[in-house]
C-alpha positions in Angstrom: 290.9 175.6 186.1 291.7 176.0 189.8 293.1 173.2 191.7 291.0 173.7 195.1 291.8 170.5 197.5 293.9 167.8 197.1 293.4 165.0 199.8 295.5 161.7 197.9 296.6 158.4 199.6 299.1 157.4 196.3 296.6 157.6 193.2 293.1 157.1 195.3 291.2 160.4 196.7 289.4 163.7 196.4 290.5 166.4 194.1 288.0 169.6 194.9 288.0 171.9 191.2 286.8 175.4 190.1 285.5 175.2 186.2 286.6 178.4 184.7 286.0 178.3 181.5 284.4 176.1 178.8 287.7 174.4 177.8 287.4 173.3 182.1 284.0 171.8 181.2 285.9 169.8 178.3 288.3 169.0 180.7 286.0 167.5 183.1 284.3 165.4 180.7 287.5 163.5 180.6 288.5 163.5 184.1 285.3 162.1 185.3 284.6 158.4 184.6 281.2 156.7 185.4 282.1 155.0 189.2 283.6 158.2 190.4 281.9 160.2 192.8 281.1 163.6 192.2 280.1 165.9 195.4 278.7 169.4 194.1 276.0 172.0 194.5 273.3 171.2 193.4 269.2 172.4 193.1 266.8 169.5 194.2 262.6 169.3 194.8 261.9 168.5 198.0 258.5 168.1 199.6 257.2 171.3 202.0 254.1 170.9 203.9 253.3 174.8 204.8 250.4 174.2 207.4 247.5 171.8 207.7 245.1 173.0 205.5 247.0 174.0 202.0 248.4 170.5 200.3 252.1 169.4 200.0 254.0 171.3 197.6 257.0 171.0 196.2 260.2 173.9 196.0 263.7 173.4 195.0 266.7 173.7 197.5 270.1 174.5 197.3 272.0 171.4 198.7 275.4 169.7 198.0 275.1 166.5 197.3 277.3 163.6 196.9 276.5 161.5 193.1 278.2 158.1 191.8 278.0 158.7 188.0 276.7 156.8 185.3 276.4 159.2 182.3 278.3 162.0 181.2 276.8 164.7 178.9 279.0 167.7 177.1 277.4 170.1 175.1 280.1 172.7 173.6 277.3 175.1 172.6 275.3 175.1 175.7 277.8 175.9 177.9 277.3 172.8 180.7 278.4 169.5 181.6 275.6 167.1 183.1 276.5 164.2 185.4 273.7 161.7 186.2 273.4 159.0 188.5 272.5 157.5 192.2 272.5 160.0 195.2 275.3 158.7 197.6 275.5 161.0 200.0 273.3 164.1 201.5 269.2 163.9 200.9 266.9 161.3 199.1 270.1 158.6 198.8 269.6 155.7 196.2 267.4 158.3 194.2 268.5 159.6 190.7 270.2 162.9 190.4 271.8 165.2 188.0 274.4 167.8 188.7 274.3 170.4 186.4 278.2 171.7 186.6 278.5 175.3 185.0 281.3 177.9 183.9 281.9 178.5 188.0 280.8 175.6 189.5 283.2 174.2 192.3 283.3 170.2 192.9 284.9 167.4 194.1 285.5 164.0 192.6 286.9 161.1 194.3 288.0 158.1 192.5 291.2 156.1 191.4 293.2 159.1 189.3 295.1 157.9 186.4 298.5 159.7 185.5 297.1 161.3 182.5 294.6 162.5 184.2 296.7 164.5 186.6 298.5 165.6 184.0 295.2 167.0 182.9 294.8 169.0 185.1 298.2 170.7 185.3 297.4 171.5 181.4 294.2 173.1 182.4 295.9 175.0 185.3 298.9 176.1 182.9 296.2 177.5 180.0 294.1 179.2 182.4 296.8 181.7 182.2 297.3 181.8 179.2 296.0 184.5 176.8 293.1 183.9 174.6 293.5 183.4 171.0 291.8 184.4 167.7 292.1 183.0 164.3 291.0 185.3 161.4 291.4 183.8 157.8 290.5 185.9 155.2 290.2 185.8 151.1 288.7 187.9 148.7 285.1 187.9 149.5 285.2 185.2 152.5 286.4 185.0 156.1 286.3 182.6 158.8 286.8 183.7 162.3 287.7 181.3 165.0 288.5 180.8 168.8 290.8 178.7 169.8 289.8 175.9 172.3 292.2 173.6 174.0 289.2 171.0 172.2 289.5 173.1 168.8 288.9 176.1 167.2 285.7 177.2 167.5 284.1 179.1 164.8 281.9 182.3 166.2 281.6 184.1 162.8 281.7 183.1 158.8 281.3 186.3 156.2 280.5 185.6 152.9 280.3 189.1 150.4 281.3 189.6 146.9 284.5 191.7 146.6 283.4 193.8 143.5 282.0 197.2 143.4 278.2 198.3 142.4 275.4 200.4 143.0 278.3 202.8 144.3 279.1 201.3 146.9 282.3 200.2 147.6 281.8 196.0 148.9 285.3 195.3 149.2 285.4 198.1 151.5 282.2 197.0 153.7 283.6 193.5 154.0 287.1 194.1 155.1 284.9 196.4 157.9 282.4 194.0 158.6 285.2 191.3 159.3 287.2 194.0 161.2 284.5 194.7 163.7 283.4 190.6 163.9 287.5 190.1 165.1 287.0 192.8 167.5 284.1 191.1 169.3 285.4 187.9 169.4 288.6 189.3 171.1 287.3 191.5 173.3 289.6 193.5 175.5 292.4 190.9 175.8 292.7 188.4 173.2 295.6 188.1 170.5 294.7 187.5 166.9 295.9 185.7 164.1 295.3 186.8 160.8 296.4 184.5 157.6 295.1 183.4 154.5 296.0 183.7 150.7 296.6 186.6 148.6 296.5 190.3 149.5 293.0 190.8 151.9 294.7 189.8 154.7 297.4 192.8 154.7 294.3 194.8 153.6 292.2 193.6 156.3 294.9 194.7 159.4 294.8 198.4 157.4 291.7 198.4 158.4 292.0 196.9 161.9 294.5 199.7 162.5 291.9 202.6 161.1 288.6 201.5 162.5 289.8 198.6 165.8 292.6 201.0 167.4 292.5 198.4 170.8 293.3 195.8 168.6 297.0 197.5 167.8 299.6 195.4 169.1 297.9 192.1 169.3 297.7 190.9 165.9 300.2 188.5 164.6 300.1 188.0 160.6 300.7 184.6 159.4 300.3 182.9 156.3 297.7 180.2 154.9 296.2 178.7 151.4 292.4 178.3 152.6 290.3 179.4 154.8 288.1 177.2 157.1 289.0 174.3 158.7 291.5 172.9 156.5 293.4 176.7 157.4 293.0 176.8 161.0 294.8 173.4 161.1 297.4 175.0 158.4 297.8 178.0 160.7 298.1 175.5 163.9 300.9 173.5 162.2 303.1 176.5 161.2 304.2 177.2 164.7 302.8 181.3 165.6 300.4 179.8 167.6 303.0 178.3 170.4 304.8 181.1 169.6 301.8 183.2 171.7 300.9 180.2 173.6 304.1 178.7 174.3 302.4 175.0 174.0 299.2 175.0 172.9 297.6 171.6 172.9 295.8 171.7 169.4 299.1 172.7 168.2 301.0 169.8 169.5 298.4 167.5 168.5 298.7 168.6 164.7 302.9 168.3 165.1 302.4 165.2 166.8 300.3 163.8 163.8 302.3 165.2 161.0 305.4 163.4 162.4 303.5 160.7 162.6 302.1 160.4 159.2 305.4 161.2 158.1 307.1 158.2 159.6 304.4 155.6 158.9 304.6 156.4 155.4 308.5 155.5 155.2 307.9 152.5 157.8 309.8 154.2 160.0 309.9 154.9 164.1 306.3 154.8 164.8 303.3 152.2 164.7 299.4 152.4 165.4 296.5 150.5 166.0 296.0 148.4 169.8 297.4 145.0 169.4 300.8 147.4 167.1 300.9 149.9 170.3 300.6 147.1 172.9 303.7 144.8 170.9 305.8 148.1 170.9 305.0 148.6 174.7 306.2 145.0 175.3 309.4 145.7 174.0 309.9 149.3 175.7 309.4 151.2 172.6 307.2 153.8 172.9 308.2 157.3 173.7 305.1 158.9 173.1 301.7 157.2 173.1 298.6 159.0 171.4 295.5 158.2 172.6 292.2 159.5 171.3 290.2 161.3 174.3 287.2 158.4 174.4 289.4 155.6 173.6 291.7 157.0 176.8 289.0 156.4 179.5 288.1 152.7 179.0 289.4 150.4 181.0 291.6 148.9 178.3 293.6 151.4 178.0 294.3 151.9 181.7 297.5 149.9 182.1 299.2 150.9 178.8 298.7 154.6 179.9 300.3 154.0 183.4 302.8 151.3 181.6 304.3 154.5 179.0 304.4 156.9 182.0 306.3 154.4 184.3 308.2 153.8 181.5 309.2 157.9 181.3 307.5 158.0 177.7 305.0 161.0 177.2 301.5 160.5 177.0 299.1 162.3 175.1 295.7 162.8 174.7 294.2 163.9 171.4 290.7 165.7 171.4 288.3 164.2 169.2 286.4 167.4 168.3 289.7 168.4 166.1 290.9 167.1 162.7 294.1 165.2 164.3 292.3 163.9 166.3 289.8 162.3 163.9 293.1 161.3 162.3 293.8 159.2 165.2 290.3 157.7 165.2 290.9 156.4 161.9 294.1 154.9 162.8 292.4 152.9 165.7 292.4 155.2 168.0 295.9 154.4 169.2 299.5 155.4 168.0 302.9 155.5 169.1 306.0 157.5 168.0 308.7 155.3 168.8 312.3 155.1 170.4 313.4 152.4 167.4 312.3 151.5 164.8 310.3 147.9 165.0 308.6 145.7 162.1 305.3 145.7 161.2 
């Protein structure tokens, strides 16, 4: 993401954006509330009477347009972010619109900005930056192949092939080089790669990386983990060679942040969850880190304990709910807090 304009009175104001990527789309989903006003370009019929004889017809136009939003739609797959609502400013205003913001897109939103979300958007400045990452995880007979998101990992290719050998033909063989060349599309010409999972196929599989993926020398990292799937991307995330690449990935602090959770609740220890929990331990000036799931985070209830932690110094952060810690949050209300004592439940 590209920070274009910045025109702020104190927390009120217009903040002009360039979406970069998809994890920018995510992004926006979350920095833009209904209320705010969203001024992009846009395509919009408009009437066109050619000459007197042939009827009124109607032809899109290029214009930018000025929305206040109402609905907020994110599809991960499709690649855009649709914002609906009533034309403020620029042609037919009080009619119904949708902006249609893209991998590209440039716009402005004005509204109150809460800290977390300019926080935000120094995250999605920092990662833009950043490298992109691949996750391989391999077994005998099974891979999973994943890029990671600052929302998750998202999976781009599953092989499934018995390991054995028939018909002369050597399968083992065929699926360490089908996998091989699948991890060589998904990085491309600049991504790093991971490669973990149990057993021997992994050391097998960067063999033949190295024989058959020469561009890939020098940007794979081997790591260790007992599954593949989900349940190993989130093992690989926790074991620390992602930040290692990334310096701070966000899915990887989320899945630290949650293990050290976990791991104090279940000794009653310096953390609670759970709204009216968080909102005691806030009272008392408690909290040095509040989690707060990404949907939960944009109601109006949680307004003042976000800007109550960070006035406070305590660190805020945002889980995604597209990733398993964050679905671990959900099921915790939503809302947790690592804490600065420890307090009674």
């Amino acid at each position: 993401m590209r920070v274009l304009k910045k025109n702020l009175r104190g927390d009120d104001g217009e903040i002009s954006l360039l979406a970069e990527s998809l994890d920018d789309l995510w992004h926006l989903k979350y920095l833009i509330e209904p209320g705010d006003l969203v001024f992009a370009l846009t395509q919009r019929k408009a009437s066109s009477v050619t000459d007197k004889i042939r009827p009124e017809k109607m032809e899109r136009r290029t214009l930018r347009l000025g929305v206040r939003v109402e609905t907020i739609e994110f599809h991960i797959y499709s690649n855009w972010l649709r914002l609906h609502g009533i034309i403020k400013s620029g042609a037919d205003i009080g009619a119904y619109h949708t902006l249609n913001i893209e991998v590209g897109s440039d716009l402005s939103i004005i509204k109150r900005w809460r800290p977390d979300e300019f926080q935000r958007i120094k995250e999605a400045v920092s990662a833009s930056s950043k490298p992109r990452l691949v996750l391989a995880l391999v077994e005998e007979g099974e891979a999973t192949i994943g890029l990671l998101r600052q929302f998750g990992v998202q999976t781009v290719a599953e092989i499934r092939k018995g390991s054995g050998k028939g018909a002369g033909e050597d399968r083992r063989a065929q699926f360490l080089s089908e996998v091989a060349g699948e991890i060589e599309r998904a990085a491309g010409d600049d991504a790093q790669v991971i490669i973990a999972g149990p057993g021997f196929a992994k050391e097998d599989l960067q063999k033949r990386i190295n024989a058959d993926c020469p561009g890939l020398k020098g940007r794979i990292t081997m790591d260790e983990a007992t599954s593949i799937g989900s349940s190993g991307f989130q093992e690989v995330l926790r074991r620390g060679a992602v930040e290692t690449i990334l310096e701070n990935s966000r899915l990887a602090l989320e899945s630290r942040l949650m293990e050290e959770l976990l791991r104090e609740i279940s000794r009653d220890g310096k953390a609670t969850y759970g709204p009216a929990q968080v909102r005691t331990a806030l009272d008392y000036g408690a909290v040095e880190t509040l989690m707060v799931v990404d949907e939960l985070a944009r109601t109006p209830a949680m307004d003042p304990l976000i800007r109550h932690v960070m006035a406070g110094r305590g660190k805020v952060v945002v889980f995604s709910s597209e990733f398993e810690p964050g679905k671990r949050l959900e099921a915790l209300g939503g809302v947790a807090a690592l804490l600065r004592f420890q307090m009674g439940r």
